[in-house]
N, C-alpha and C positions, 0 to 999 in steps of 0.2 A: 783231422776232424775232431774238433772238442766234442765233445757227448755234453746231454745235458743235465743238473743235479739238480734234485730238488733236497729241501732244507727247513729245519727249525729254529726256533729262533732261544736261547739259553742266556738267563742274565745272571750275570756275580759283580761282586764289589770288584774297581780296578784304582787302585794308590795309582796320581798323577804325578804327586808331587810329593815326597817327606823331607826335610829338614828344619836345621836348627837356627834359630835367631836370637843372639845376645843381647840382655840390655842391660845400660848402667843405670844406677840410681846414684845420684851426685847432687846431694840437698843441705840446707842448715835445717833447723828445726828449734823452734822457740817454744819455751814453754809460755801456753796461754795463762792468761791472769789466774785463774781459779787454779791452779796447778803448784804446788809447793815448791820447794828451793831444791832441788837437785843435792841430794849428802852421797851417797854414794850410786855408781851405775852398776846396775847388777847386767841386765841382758835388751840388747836390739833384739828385735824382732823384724824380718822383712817376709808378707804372707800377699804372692800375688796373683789379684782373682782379674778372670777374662771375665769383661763385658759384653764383647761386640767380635764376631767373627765373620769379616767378609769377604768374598772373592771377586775382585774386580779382574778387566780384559787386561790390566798388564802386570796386577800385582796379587799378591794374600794378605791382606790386614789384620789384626789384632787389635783390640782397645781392652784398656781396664785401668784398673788400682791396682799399684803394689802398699798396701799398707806397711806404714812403718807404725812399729809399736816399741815405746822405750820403758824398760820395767825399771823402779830404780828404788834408793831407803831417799826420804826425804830428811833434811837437816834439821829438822825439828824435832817430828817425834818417833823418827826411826822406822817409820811404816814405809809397808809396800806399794808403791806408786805409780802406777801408766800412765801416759802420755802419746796418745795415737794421731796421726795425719796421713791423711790418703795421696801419693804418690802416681798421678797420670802418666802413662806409657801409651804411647802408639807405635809397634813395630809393623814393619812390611819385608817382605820377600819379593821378587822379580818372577813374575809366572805370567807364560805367553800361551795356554791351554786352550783353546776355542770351545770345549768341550761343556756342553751346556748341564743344568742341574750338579754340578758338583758342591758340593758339603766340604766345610773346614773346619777340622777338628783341633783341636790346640790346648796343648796343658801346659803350664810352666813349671820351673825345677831351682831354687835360690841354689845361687854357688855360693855366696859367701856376702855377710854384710859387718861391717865395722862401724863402733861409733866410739864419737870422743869428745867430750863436753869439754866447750871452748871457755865456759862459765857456767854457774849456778843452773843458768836458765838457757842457755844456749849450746847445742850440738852439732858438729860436723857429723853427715852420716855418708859412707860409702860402700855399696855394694852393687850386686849384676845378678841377673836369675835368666835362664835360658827360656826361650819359648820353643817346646817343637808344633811346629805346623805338620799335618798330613789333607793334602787332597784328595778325598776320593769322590768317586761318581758310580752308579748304578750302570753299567757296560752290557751293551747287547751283544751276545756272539750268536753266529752263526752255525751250527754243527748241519755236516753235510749229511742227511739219510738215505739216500738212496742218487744214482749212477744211471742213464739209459744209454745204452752201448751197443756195437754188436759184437755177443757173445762173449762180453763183460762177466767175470768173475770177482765178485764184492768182500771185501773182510768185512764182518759187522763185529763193533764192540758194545759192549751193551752196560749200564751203570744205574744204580740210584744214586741222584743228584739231590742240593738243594737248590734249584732255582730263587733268586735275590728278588724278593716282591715289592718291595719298597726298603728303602734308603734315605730314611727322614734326621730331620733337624728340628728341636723346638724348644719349649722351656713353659716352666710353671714356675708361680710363688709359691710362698708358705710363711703363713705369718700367725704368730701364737701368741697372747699374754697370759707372761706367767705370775703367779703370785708366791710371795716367798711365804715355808711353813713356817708355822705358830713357834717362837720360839728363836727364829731367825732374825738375827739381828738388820737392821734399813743399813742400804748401799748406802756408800757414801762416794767412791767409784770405783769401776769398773777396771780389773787390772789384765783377764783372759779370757776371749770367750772363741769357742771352734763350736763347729755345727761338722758333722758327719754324716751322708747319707745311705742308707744299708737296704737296699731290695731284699723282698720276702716273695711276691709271688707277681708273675706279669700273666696275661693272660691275655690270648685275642678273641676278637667278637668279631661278625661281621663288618666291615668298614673300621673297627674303635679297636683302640687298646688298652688295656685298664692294666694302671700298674701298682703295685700296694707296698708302703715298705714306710720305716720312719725315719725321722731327723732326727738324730740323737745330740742334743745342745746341753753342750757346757760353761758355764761359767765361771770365774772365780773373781772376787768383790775384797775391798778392803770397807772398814767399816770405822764409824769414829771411837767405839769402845774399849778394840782390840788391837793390839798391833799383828795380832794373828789374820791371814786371808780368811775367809769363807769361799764353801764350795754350795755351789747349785748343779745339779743334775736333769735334765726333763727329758721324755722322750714324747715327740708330736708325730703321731701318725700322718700319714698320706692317704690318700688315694685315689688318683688318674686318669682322666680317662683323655686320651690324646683320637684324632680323626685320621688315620693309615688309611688311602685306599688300597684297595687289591687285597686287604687281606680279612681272614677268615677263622673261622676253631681249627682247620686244619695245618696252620702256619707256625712257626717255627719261630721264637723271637729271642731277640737280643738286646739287651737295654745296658747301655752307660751312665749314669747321671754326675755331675757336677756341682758345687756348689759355686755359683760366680757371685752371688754377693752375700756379704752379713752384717746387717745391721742389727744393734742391741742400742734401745732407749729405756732408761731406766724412768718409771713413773711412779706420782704419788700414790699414795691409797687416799682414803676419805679424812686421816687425822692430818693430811701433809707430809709423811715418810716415805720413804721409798724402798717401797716393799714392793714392788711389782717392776717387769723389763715389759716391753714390747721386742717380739722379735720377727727378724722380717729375714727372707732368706728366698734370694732368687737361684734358680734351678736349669742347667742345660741338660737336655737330655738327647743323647745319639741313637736311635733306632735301628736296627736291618731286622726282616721279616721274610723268611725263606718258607717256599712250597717245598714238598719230597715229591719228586718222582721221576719214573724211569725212562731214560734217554738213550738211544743206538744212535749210533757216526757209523761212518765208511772210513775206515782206516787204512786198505790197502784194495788194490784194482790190477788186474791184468786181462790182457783180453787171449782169446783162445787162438784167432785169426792175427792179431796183427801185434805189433809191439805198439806199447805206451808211453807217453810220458806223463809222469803223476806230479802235482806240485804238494806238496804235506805241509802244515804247520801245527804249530801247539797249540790247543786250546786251555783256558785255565778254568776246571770245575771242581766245588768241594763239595761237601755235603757236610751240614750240621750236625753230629752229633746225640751231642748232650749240653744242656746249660743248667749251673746248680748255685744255688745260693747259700753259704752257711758262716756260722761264726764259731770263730774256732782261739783256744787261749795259745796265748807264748808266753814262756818261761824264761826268765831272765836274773840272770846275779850280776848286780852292779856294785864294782864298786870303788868310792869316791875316794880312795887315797888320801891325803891329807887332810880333807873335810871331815870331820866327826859330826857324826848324825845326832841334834839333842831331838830334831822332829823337823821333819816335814815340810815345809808352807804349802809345797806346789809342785805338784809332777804331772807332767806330759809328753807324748811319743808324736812321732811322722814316718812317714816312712818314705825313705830315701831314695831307695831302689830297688826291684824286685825283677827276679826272673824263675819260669815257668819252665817242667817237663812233664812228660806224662809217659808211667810208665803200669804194665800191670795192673791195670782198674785204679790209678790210683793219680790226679793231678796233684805235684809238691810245686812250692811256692818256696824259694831260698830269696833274702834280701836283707834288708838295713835300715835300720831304724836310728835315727837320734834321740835320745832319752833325755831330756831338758827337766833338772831339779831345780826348785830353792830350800835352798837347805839351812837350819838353824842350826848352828857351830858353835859350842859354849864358849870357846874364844874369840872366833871372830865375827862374829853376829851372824845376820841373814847372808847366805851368800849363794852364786848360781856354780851348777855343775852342768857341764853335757859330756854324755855318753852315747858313742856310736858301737851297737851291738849287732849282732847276724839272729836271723831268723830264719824258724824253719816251720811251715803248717803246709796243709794240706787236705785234700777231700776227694772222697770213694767216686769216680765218675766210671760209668762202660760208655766205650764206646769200640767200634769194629774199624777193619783197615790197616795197614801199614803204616800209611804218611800221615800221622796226629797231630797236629799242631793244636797246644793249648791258646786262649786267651784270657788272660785272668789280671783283674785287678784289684787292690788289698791295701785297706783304710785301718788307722788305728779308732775302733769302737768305742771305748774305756782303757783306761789305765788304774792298777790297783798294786799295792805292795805291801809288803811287811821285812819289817827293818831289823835284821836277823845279828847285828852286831854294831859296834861302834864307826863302823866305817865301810859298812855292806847291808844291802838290802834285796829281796828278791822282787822280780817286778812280774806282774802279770797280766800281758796286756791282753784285751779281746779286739779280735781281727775280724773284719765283715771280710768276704773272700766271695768273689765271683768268677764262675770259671765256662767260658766255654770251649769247648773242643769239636775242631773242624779236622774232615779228612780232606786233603789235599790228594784230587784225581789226575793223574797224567792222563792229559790224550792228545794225541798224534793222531791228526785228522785227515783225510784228501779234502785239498782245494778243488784241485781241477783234474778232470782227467781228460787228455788227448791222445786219439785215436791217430797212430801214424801211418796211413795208407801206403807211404813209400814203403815200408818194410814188414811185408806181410809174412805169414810163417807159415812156410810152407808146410800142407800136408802130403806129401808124398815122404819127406822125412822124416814123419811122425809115427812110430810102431804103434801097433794096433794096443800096445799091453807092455809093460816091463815088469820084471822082478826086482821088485828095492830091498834091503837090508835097512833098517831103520833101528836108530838106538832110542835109547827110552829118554822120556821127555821131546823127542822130534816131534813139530808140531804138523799137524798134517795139510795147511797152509801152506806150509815153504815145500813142501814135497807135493804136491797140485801145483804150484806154479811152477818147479822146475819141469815138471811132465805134461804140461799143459791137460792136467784134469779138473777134479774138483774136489774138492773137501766132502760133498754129500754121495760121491762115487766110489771114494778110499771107503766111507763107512761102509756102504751097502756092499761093498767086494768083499770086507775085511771083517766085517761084524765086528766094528769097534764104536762105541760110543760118546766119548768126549772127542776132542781138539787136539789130544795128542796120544802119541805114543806112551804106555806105560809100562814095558821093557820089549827086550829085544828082539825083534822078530822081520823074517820075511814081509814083504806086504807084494799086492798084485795092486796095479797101477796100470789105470785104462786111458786112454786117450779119449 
């Protein structure tokens, strides 16, 4: 005879799908009219931003640009010179998931790009950049609360959870003009520019989310007076407010953001110079918003009268944490071996790869960064270096639990240095670092429980009482079910308090 359960209903995030998808970029690339004669190649550039992330019924799509950007001296007058063209990608995956509302998340990662000037003005470019996709969806589970039986004996476990309140997808602009300071020589063009975005504080309201944090935009320009670049720095504040429903002040949130596009247009001022950009910058943002609270399952069932058969499975719940925002510096000595440093042009970081533990109140972040110079060589003019260095930061997070799993991801902010010798420099990079940390709950739940009338347990076999010997840590669980009692029986006989034994002692054990 099944008994019947009744049940709650507990949502978490469930990954459908993760993997990887390769793509090549296999292009020529001309230089446009306005673009000087190719004298030397200094550095390719390949940076690719996702447009379009969608999940159709038989596949996962991607769309975007991989910009190609060629930094190079031109044959004239020796300056620093880009040449950029947007590179169209559509990759796809094979995904057969029925599973409705699922979100596609997707970052890409350059392996490697080559270039090789076929002429002056013409380039062979080849290279590949990975895409990972992951599918997730917002997953109802079921945890069983309660058991009607007869004369059914219940385990109840009992947890603060975070139930998954929404599981959103979205995106915002940001568009700024800037004007260059007093003093700053007019573009003539544009040779780098990266946008970074760094959360400072998220916040929920009823229904809305309001997130605040800024785009930190850099530039670097060549100009007609110098053969030296120029730098521009700007930071453009945000602030959000995206439509979540379900959720509340009491909710729990998690934000990713993305930069998928960047455009920079350089414009005139009023005398005809170009002293001001226009900057536009599209923004994906991933969302999850957890409630806290507390949840009991039926974990174990036996009946007094009859034998059972139990079906269990695993449930998957965590609970939020902590989530922290901060910026934090890396220290770094680089250095360029044969290149003699007379100065500068142009330094910039990425970060390659990173991985997360947490230990002791404390998340660390170890990973890799590539250091990209142009460097001015009193013999051999402008020339590029890159450097792949390790890194180490980290930030004070508590949280409680055994099974912690960090999630953190970590953008380079600024790059700064000081050039401490002929062939060595220290670098100082500032890192945005976002970290959250989930505990990871086991639970082992009863499905079903059935009542087996063939094999009923006889009372006439059953002593009224035994004397047990119990070692410490025995829980008084498994010694009720071997003697057909109860856990609230051992107490009251025993005058014992918790779930288990805590040393060694006789116990009286009632039927």
């Amino acid at each position: 005879m099944e008994c019947k359960a009744a049940g709650e209903s507990v949502f978490a995030k469930e990954v459908l799908f993760e993997g990887n998808c390769e793509q090549a970029v296999d292009t020529e690339l001309t230089l446009p009219d306005y673009c000087p004669d190719i004298g030397r190649l200094l550095k390719c550039r390949l940076v690719p931003m996702i447009t379009s992330r969608q999940v159709n019924f038989d596949s996962l799509v991607v769309e975007g640009n991989a910009r190609i950007s060629v930094i190079y001296l031109d044959d004239r007058d020796k300056k620093i010179r880009c040449c950029d063209r947007d590179y169209p990608f559509k990759a796809s995956v094979p995904y057969d998931d029925t599973t409705e509302n699922v979100k596609l998340l997707a970052e890409a990662h350059v392996d490697y790009v080559n270039c090789r000037a076929v002429s002056q003005r013409r380039l062979d470019i080849h290279g590949a950049f990975t895409i990972h996709m992951t599918a997730v969806c917002r997953r109802e589970n079921e945890l069983i609360t309660g058991v009607e039986g007869e004369s059914l004996r219940l385990r109840m476990e009992s947890r603060e959870i975070s139930d998954l309140v929404s599981c959103a997808q979205t995106g915002f602009d940001i568009s700024e003009a800037i004007e260059l300071n007093e003093g700053k020589p007019p573009i003539s063009s544009i040779i780098r520019s990266e946008a970074v975005l760094c959360v400072e504080e998220i916040q929920p309201i009823s229904g809305k989310l309001t997130v605040k944090g800024n785009a930190i935009f850099s530039m670097v320009y060549c100009t007609e007076q110098d053969s030296s670049p120029e730098h521009l720095e700007y930071v453009i504040p945000f602030n959000q407010f995206f439509d979540i429903p379900g959720i509340d002040e009491d909710c729990k949130t998690c934000i990713s953001l993305c930069c998928d596009m960047l455009e920079v247009s350089p414009r005139t001022d009023s005398d005809g110079e170009y002293r001001r950009v226009d900057v536009d910058i599209r923004v994906s943002a991933d969302i999850k918003a957890y409630r806290d609270r507390e949840v009991s399952w039926v974990s174990d069932a036996y009946s007094v009268n009859f034998e059972v058969n139990c079906v269990k499975k695993q449930v998957r719940l965590e609970r939020l944490c902590n989530t922290a925002f901060d910026t934090v510096i890396s220290k770094q000595s680089i250095d360029t071996g044969d290149i003699k440093i007379e100065s500068v042009c142009d330094l910039w970081a990425s970060v390659l790869d990173s991985r997360s533990s947490y230990r002791d109140g404390r998340t660390a972040v170890t990973g890799n960064m590539a250091v990209c110079m142009l460097i001015r060589d009193p013999s051999k003019g402008i020339v590029f270096s890159e450097k792949n260095v390790r890194f180490e930061c980290g930030l004070s997070q508590n949280a409680c639990g055994q099974n912690v799993r960090p999630e953190c991801s970590v953008g380079v902010k600024s790059c700064g240095y000081t050039v401490t010798g002929d062939n060595k420099l220290e670098l100082q990079a500032e890192l945005c670092l976002h970290s959250s940390l989930y505990e990871d709950i086991p639970a082992r739940q009863i499905c079903s429980v059935e009542l087996d009338e063939n094999r009923p347990k006889s009372p006439e076999n059953r002593p009224a009482a035994v004397l047990y010997f119990a070692e410490p840590g025995e829980e008084l669980w498994d010694i009720a079910r071997e003697y057909n009692s109860s856990v609230e029986s051992i107490r009251l006989d025993n005058g014992i308090e918790g779930d288990a034994v805590e040393e060694s002692r006789l116990l009286i054990v009632t039927a």
